[in-house]
VEXKEBA-789684 format. One line per 10 residues: number of its first residue (from 1); their letters; for each residue x, y, z of C-alpha. Coordinates in pm, 1 decimal. Layout:
BEGIN
NUM	A	X:Y:Z ~ ... $
***
This chain:
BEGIN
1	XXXXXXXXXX	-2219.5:650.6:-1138.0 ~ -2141.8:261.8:-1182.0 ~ -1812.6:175.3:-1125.0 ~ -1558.8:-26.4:-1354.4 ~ -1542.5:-328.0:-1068.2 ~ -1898.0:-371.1:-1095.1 ~ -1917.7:-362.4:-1471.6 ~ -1679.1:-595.3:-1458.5 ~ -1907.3:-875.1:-1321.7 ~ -2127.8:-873.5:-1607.9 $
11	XXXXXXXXXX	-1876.4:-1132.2:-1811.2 ~ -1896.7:-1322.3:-1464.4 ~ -2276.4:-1305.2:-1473.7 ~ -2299.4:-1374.1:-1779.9 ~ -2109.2:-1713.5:-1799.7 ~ -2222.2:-1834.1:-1452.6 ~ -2606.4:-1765.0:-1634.7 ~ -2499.4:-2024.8:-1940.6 ~ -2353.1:-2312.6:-1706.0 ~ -2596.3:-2298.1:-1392.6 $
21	XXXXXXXXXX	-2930.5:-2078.4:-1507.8 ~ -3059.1:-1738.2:-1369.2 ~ -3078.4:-1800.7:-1027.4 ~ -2833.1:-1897.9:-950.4 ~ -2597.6:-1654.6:-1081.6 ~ -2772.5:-1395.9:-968.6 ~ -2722.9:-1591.0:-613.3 ~ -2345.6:-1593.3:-653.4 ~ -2292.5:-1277.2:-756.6 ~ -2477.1:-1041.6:-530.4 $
31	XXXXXXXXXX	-2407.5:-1306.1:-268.4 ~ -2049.4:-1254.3:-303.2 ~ -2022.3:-871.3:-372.4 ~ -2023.2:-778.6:1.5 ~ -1718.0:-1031.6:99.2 ~ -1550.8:-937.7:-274.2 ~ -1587.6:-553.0:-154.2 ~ -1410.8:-586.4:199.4 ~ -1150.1:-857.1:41.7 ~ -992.9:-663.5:-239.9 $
41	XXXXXXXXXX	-1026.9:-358.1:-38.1 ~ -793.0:-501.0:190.0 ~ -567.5:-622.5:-60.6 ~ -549.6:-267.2:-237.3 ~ -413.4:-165.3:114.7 ~ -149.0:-473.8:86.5 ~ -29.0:-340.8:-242.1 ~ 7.1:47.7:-63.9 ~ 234.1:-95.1:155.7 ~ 438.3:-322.9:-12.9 $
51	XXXXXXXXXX	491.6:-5.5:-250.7 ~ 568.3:219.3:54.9 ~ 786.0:-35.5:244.1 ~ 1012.1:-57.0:-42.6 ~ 1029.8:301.5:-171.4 ~ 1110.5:380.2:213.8 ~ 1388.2:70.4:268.4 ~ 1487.4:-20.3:-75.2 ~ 1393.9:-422.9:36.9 ~ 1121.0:-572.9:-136.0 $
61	XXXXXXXXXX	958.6:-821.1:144.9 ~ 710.5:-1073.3:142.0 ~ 319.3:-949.0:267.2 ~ 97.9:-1212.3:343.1 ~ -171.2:-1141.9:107.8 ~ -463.8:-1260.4:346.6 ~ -525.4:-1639.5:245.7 ~ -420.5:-1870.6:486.6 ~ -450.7:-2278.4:441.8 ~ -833.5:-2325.9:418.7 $
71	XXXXXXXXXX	-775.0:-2605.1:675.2 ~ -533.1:-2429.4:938.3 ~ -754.9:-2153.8:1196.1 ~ -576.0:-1842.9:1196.0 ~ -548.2:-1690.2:1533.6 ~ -606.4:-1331.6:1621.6 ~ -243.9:-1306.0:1771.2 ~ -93.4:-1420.0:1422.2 ~ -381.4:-1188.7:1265.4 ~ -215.8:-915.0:1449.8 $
81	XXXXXXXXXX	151.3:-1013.4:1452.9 ~ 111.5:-1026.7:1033.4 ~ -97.5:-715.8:940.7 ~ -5.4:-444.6:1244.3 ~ 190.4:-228.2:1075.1 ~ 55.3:-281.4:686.7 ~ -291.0:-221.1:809.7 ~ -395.2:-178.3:1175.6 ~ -138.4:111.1:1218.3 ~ -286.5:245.8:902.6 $
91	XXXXXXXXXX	-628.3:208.2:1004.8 ~ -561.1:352.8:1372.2 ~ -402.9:661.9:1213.8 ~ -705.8:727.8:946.0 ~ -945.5:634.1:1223.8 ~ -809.4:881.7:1442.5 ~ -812.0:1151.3:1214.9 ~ -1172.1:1093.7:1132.1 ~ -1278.2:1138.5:1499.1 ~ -1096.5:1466.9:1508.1 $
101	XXXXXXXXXX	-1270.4:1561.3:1185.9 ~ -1638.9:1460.0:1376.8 ~ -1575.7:1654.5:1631.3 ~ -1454.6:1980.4:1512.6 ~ -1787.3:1943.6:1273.3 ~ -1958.5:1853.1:1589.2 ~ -1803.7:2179.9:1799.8 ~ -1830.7:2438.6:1506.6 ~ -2232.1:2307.7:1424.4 ~ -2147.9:2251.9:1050.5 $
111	XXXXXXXXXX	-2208.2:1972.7:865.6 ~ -1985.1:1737.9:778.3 ~ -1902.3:1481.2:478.8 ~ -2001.0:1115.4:543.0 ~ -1731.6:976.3:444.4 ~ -1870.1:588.2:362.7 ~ -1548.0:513.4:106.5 ~ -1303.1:637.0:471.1 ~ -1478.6:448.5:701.5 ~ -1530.1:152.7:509.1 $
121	XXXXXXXXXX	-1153.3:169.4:431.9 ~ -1033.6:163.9:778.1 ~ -1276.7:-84.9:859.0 ~ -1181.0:-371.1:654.0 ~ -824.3:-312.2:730.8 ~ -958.2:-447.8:1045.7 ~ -1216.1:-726.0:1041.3 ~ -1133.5:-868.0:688.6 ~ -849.9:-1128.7:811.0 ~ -1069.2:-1206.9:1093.7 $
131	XXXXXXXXXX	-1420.8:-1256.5:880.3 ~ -1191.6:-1449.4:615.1 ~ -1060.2:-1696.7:864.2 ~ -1090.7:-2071.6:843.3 ~ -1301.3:-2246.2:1114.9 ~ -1427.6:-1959.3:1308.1 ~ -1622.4:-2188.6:1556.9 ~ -1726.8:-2026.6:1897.6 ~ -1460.0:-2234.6:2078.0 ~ -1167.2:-2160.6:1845.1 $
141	XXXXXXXXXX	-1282.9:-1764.8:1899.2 ~ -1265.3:-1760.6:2272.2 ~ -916.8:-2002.0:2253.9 ~ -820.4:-1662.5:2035.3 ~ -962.9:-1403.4:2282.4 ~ -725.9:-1600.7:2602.1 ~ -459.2:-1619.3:2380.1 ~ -495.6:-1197.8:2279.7 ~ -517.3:-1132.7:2564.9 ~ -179.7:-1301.8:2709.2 $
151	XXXXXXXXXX	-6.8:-1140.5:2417.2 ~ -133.1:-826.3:2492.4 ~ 3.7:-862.9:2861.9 ~ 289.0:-1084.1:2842.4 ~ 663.0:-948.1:2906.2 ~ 819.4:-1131.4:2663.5 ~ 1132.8:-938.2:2498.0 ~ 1201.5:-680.9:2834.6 ~ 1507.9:-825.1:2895.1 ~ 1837.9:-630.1:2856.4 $
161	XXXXXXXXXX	1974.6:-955.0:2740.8 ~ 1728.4:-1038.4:2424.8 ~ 1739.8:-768.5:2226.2 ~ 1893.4:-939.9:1920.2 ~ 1661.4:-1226.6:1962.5 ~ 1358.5:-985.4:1961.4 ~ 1510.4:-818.2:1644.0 ~ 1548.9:-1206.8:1482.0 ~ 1161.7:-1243.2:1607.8 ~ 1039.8:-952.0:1437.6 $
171	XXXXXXXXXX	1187.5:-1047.3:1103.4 ~ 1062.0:-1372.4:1117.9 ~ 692.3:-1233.9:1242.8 ~ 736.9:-1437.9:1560.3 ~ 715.4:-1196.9:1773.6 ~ 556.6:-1321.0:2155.8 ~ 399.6:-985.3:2320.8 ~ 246.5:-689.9:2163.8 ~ 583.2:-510.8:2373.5 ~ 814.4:-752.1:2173.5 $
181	XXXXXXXXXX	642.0:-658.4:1835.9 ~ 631.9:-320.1:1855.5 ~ 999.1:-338.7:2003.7 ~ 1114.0:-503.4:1732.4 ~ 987.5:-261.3:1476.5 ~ 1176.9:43.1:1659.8 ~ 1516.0:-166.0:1706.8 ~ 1460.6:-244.0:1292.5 ~ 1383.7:123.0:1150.7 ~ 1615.4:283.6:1377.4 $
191	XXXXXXXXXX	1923.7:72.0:1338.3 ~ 1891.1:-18.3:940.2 ~ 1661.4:212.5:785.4 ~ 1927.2:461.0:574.5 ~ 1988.4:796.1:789.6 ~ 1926.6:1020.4:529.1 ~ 1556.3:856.0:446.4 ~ 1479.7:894.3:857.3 ~ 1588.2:1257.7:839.6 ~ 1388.3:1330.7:596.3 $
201	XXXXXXXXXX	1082.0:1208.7:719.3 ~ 1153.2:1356.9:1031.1 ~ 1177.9:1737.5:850.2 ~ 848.9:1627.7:669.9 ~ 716.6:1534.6:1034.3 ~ 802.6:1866.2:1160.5 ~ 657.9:2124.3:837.4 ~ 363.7:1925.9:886.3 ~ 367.6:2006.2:1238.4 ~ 470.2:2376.9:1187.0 $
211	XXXXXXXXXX	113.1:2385.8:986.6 ~ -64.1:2227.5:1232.9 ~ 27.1:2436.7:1544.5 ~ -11.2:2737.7:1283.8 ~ -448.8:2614.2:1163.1 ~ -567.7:2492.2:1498.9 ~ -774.6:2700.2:1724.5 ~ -564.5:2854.1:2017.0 ~ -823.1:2775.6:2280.0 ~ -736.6:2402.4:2174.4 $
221	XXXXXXXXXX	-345.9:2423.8:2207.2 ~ -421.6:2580.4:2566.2 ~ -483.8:2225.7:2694.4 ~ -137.6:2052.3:2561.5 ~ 40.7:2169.4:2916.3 ~ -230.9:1956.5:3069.7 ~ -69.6:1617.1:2923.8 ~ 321.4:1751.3:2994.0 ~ 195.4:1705.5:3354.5 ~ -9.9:1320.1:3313.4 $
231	XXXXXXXXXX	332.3:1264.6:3050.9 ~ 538.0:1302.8:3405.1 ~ 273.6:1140.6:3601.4 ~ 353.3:847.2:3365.7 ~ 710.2:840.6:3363.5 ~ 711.1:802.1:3753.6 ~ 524.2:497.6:3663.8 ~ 750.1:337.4:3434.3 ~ 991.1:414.1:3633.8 ~ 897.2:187.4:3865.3 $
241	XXXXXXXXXX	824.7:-73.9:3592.9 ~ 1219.6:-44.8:3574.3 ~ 1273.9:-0.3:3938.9 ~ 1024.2:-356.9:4028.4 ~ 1261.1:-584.3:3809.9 ~ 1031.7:-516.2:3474.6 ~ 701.4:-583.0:3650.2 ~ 422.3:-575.7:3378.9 ~ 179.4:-414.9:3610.1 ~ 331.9:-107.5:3596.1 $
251	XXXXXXXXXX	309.6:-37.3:3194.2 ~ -47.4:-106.1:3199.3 ~ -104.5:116.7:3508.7 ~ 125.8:412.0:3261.9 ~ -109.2:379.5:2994.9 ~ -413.4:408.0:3270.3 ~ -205.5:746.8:3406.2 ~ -353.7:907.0:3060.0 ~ -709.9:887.3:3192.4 ~ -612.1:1106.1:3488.9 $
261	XXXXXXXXXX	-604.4:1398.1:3210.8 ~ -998.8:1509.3:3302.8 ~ -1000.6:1484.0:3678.7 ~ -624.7:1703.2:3713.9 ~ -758.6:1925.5:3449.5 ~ -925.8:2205.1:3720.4 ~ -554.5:2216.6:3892.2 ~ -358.7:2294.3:3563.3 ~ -560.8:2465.0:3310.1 ~ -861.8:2633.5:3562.7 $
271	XXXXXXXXXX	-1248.6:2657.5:3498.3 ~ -1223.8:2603.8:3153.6 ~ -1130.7:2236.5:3183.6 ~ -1521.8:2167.5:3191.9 ~ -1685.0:2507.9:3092.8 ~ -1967.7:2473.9:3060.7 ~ -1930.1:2100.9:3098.1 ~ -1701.0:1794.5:3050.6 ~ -1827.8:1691.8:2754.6 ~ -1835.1:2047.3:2574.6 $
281	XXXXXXXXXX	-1435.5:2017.5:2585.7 ~ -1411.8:1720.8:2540.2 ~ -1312.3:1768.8:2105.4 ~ -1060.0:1992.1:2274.4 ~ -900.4:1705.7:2517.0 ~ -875.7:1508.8:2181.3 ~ -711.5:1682.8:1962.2 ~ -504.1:1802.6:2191.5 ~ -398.0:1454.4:2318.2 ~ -325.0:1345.0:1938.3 $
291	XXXXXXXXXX	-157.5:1698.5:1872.1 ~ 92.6:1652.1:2193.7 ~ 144.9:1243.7:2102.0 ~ 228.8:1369.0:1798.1 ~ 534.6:1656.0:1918.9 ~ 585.9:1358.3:2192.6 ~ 669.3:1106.2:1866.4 ~ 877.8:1410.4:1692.1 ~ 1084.1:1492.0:2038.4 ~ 1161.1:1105.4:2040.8 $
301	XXXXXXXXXX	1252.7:1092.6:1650.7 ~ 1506.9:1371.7:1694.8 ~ 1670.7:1191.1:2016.3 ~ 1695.0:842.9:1834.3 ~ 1845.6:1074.3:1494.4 ~ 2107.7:1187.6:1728.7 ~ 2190.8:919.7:1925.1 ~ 2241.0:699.2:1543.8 ~ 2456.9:986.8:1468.9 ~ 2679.1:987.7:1784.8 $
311	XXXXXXXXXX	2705.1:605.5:1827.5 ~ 2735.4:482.4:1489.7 ~ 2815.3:790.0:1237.9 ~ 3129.1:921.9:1371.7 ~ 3434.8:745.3:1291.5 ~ 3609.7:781.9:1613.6 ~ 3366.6:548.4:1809.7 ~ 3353.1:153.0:1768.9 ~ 3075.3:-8.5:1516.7 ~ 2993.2:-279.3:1779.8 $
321	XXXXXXXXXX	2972.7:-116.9:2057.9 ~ 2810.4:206.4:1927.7 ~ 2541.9:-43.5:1771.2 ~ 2454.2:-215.3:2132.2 ~ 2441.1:149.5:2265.4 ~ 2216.8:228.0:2028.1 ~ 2001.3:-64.4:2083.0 ~ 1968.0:47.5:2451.7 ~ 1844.7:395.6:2316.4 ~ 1639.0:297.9:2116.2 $
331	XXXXXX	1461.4:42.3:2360.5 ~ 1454.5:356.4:2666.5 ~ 1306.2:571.8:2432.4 ~ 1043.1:271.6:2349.3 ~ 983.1:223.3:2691.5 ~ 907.6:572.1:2797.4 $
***
């Protein structure tokens, strides 16, 4: 019923009682139990994936535990840039999954599990480095909010010609576009991570798949050849991304092609795209989307396995030159 981390503020209590009286340790304590709560919550998660990161690698890095200089403002680009793939990716993914769970509880009329440890989890991945840092004036937030959003739209890193300074950026957690970060991390798994450990997580990828396609509903995996069709609406896009000289406005207008899913929905799957309305189906254009992103991310997987194995596995082909070709894979692949 009471957990061990709250018994263990009674010695706090207790001592804060003798040296400033009642009040105010009462004050301090429960004043401090909702930021304690969200803090080591979020450095639980740090621990996870230092542990993961070097059972998966065999390289024990450095993760930025979440206290910056009390007198230096974080920003929400170096927020980001530090704790993407420790904890946003990790949040997005369990996030994700709890929507799916709400709405097949939601579609079926059952009830459902709360889930307050879950959502509180994902949560604080979140908002924790942003609540915990220094000088959050109003001015300093909207400076961080311009400066997001440039990051979020900048080109930075698209060049054929900067792919090993984008791979030196992501080391370094420089990175200077949410393109060149996630970039970075593709060029780094898929070029040093140890063959063997990506092939296996790629077989675990696909059993896990294998049960998925085998539990969900068929009336759910009838919508998947509805995103094959907005997938090529995309690509047409992107290719003109390529085709304009690298024009940014095209990869934002690919990742608006997904919203075209609803209205071309009558032309590829019938009536029962809104039967008996839009927002009946829509649990079933969710997990759908998630279930085809997720075959998409396998298909891509097995191309990048192959390609590591033909450019850089075989003897008869040169290490330099089967790395750079690599490299380009890996950033097409990216791309599309």
């Amino acid at each position: 019923i009471v957990s061990i981390g709250l018994v263990t503020l009674v010695p706090q209590l207790v001592e804060i009682v003798l040296e400033f009286g009642a009040v105010q340790a009462f004050k301090q304590v429960i004043g401090g139990l909702f930021a304690a709560t969200f803090f080591f919550i979020f450095q639980n998660k740090n621990i996870a994936s230092s542990m993961k990161e070097g059972a998966m690698t065999g390289i024990a890095r450095y993760f930025f535990t979440g206290r910056p200089m009390a007198n230096q403002h974080q920003t929400w680009r170096d927020i980001y840039s530090t704790y993407w793939k420790s904890h946003y990716k990790p949040a997005f993914f369990l996030g994700t999954a709890y929507v799916i769970y709400t709405l097949l509880a939601l579609q079926n009329g059952n009830g459902k599990l709360p889930m307050v440890l879950v959502v509180l989890s994902f949560t604080a991945w979140i908002i924790t480095p942003i609540l915990f840092s220094p000088l959050p004036r109003w001015n300093l937030i909207g400076q961080d909010l311009r400066e997001f959003n440039g990051f979020i739209t900048g080109g930075a890193g698209s060049a054929d010609d900067e792919i090993d300074e984008v791979v030196s950026r992501g080391k370094k957690g420089t990175v200077r576009s949410l393109y060149e970060c996630g970039l970075a991390e593709e060029l780094c798994v898929w070029s040093e991570q140890h063959p063997v450990m990506l092939a296996l997580r790629f077989l675990v990828k696909v059993a896990v798949g294998f049960c998925v396609l085998a539990v969900l509903p068929a009336e759910i995996l009838d919508f998947l050849p509805l995103f094959v069709v907005v997938l090529g609406l995309s690509w047409v896009v992107i290719f003109g991304y390529f085709a304009a000289g690298l024009n940014n406005i095209f990869l934002v207008l690919s990742f608006l092609a997904w919203f075209a899913a609803i209205p071309l929905g009558h032309s590829v799957i019938g009536g029962r795209w809104c039967h008996p309305n839009a927002f009946t189906r829509l649990p079933e254009y969710v997990i759908s989307l998630v279930v085809f992103l997720y075959f998409l991310g396998l298909a891509k997987e097995f191309i990048l396995l192959f390609c590591r194995a033909v450019f850089t596995a075989l003897p008869c082909c040169d290490k330099k030159k089967g790395t750079k070709r690599l490299m380009e894979c890996i950033r097409m692949c990216f791309v599309y």
